[in-house]
C-alpha positions as CSV (number, residue, x, y, z in Angstrom):
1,X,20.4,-12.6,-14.7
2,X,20.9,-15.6,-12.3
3,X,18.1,-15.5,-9.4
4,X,20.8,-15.4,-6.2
5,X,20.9,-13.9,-3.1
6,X,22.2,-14.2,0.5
7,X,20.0,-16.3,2.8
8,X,20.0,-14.4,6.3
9,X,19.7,-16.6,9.2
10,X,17.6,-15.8,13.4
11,X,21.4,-15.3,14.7
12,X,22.3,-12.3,11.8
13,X,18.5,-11.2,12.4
14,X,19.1,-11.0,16.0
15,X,22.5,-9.1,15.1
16,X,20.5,-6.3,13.8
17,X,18.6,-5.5,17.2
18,X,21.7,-3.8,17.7
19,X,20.6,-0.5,16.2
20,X,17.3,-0.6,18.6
21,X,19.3,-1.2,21.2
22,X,21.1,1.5,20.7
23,X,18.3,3.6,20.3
24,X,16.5,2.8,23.7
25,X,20.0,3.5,25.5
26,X,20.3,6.9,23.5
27,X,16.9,7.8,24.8
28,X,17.2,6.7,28.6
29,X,20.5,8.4,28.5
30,X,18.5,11.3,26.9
31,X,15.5,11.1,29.3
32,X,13.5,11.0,25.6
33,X,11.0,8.5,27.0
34,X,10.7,6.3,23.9
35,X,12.2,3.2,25.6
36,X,8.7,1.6,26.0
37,X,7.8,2.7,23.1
38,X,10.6,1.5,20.8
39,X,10.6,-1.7,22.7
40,X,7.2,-2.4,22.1
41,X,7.0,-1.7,18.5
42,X,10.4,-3.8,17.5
43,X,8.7,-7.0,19.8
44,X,5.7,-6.1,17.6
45,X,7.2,-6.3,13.9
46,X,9.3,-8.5,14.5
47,X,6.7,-11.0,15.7
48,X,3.9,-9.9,13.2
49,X,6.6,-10.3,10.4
50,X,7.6,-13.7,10.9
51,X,3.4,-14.5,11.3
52,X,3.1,-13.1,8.2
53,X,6.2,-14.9,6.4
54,X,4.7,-18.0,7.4
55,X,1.1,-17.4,6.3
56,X,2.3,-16.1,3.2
57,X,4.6,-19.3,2.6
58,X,1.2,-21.5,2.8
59,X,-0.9,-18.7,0.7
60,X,1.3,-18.8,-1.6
61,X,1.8,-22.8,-1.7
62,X,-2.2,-23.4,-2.3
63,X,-2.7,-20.6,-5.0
64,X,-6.2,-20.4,-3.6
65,X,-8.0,-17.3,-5.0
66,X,-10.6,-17.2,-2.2
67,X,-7.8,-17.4,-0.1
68,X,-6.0,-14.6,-1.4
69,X,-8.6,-12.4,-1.5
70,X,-9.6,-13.7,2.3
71,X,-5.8,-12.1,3.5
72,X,-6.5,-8.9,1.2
73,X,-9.7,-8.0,3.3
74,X,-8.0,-9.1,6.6
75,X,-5.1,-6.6,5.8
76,X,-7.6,-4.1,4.7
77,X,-9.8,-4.4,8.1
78,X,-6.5,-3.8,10.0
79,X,-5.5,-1.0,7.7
80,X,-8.8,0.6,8.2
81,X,-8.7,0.7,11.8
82,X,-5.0,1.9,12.2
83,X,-6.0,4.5,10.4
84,X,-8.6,5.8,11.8
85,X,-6.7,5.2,15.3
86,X,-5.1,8.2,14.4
87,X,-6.8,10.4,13.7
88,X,-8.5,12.7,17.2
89,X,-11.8,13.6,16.0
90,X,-14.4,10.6,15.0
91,X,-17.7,10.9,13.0
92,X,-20.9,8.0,13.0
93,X,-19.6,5.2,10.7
94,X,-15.7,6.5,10.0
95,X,-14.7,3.3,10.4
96,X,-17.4,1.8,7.6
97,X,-16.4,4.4,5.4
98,X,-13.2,4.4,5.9
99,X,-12.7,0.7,5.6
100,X,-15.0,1.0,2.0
101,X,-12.8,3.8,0.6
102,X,-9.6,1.7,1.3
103,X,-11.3,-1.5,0.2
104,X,-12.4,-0.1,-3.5
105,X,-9.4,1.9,-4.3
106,X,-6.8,-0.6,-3.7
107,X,-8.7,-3.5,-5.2
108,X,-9.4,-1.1,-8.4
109,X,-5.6,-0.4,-8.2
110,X,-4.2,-3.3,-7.4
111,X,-6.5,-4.9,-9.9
112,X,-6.1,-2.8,-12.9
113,X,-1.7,-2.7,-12.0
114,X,-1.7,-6.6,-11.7
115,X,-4.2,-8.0,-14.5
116,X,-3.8,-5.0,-16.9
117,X,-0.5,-3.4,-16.9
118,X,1.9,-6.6,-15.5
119,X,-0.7,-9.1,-17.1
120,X,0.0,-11.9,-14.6
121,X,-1.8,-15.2,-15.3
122,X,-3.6,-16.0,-13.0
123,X,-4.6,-12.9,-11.9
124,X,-4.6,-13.8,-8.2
125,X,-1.0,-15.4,-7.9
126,X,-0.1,-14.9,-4.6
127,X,3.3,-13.7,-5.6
128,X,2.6,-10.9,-7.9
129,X,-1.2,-9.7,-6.0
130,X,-0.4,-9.9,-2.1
131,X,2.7,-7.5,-2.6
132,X,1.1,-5.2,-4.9
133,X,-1.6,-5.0,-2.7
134,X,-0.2,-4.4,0.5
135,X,2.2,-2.0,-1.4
136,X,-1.0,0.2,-2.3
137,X,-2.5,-0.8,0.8
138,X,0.1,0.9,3.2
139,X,0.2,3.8,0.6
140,X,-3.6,4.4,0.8
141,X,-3.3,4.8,4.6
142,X,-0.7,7.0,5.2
143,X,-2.4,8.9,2.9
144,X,-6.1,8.5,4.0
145,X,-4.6,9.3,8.0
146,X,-3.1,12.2,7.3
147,X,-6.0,13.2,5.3
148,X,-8.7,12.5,7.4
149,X,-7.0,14.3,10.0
150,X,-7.0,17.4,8.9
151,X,-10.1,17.6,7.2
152,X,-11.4,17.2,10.5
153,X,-9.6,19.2,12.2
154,X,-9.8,22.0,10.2
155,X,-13.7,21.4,9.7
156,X,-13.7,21.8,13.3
157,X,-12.2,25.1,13.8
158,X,-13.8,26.6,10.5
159,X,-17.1,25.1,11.6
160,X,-18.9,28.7,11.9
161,X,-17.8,29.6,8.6
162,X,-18.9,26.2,6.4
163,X,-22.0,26.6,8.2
164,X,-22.6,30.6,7.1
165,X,-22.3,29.7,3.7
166,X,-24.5,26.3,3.9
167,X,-27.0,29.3,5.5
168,X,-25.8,31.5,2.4
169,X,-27.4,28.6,0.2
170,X,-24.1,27.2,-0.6
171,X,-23.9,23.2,-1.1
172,X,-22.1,20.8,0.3
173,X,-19.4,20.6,-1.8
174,X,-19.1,24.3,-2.3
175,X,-19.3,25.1,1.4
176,X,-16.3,22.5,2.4
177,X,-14.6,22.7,-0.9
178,X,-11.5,24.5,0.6
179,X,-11.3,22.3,3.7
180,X,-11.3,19.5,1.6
181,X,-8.7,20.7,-1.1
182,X,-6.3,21.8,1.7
183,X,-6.8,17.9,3.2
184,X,-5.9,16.6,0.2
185,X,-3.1,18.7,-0.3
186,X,-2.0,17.2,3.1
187,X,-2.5,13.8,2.2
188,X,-0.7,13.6,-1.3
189,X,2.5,15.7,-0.5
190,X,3.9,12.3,1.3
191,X,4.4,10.9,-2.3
192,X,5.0,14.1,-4.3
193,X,7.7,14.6,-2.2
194,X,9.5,10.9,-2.4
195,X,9.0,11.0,-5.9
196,X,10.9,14.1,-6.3
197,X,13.8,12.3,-5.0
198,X,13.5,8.8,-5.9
199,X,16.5,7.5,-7.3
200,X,18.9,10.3,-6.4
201,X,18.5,10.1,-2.5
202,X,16.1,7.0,-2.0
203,X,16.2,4.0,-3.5
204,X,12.6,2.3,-3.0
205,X,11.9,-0.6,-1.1
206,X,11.1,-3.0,-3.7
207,X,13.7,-1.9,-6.4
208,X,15.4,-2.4,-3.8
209,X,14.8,-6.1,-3.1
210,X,14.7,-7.5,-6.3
211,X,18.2,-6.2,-6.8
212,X,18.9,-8.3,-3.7
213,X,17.2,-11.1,-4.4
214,X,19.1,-11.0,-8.2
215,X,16.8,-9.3,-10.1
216,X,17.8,-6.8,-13.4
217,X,18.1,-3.4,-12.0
218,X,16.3,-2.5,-15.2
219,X,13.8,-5.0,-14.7
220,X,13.2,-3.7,-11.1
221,X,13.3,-0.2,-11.9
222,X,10.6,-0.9,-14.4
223,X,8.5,-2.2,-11.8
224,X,9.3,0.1,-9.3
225,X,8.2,3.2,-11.6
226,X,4.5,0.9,-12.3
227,X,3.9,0.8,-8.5
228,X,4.9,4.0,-7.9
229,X,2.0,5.6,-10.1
230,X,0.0,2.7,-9.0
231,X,0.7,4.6,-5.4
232,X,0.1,8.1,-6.3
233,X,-3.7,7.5,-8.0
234,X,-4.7,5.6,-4.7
């Protein structure tokens, strides 16, 4: 299929600020207090969008591999710290940890997706690696967020009890297992749940555009099903 697709101009994109603006009306009408809120995260995207659209247009003019990899550990450090942002409790080196957990899974993901499944030659083309990456990335720290919080929570209010059976001679492992597998549960039913209804009700993001952009739709759901798994192991 021919690659062809509707070029949007800054006046349609400023069109679609509509819908905010509707939005912040609806909640000072409302008395909601989301105005600031809303306001502050469009200005945000937006601007952190078009930054990215233009560092992405010179990554992915140079092919540089150290380069790529340089904007995969930048979006990594950011990913790491937004996550960690929210969760309430904190712990001595969550970020460190947090930021090497996020590091190794999607780069073992994102590597093993990109060089051994899609085969893309060279493995760090810009094109194929960035998108899969932050893909996994975003993935990873929804995930790892909702997670983390409740681990700690919960590790928190059941503190007495892991600690009886630490006393009892239990390990680690044993004496946490339960808050842990409860965490997880937390942290994975995200996915498990858009999964159940992909296709029917949702039609992912980047199915989505490549069938914009003039993809296949089979071609696109192909790939959309390899990143989806790709998703749910990290």
């Amino acid at each position: 299929m021919e690659t062809n697709y509707i070029s949007i101009n800054y006046g349609q994109l400023a069109l679609s600020t509509v819908f905010i603006l509707i939005n912040i009306v609806l909640s000072l009408v409302l008395r909601l207090g989301l105005e600031r809120s809303l306001f502050i995260a469009s200005v945000r995207m937006v601007l952190q969008l078009l930054l990215v659209g233009y560092v992405f247009q010179w990554v992915f003019t140079l092919q540089n591999p150290f380069l790529v990899i340089l904007v995969a550990l930048g979006m990594t450090t950011i990913a790491g710290i937004s996550s960690i942002s929210r969760t309430r409790r904190r712990f001595q080196s969550i970020y460190w940890n947090n930021f090497i957990s996020l590091l190794s899974a999607s780069f073992l993901v994102t590597g093993i997706t990109v060089s051994g499944i899609i085969r893309v030659h060279p493995w760090y083309d810009p094109q194929y690696l960035i998108p899969f990456f932050g893909m996994v990335l975003g993935n990873a720290l929804t995930g790892t967020s909702l997670t983390l919080d409740r681990f700690m929570e919960d590790l928190t209010s059941k503190r007495e009890q892991v600690e009886a059976l630490l006393t009892l001679g239990a390990t680690r492992w044993e004496a946490a297992h339960q808050i842990i597998r409860d965490a997880l549960r937390i942290g994975m039913t995200p996915t498990i749940n858009s999964m159940m209804v992909m296709g029917l009700v949702s039609l992912p993001g980047m199915m989505t555009g490549q069938i914009l952009a003039g993809a296949n739709p089979n071609d696109a759901i192909r790939y959309q099903i390899i990143i989806i798994f790709a998703l749910y192991w990290c």
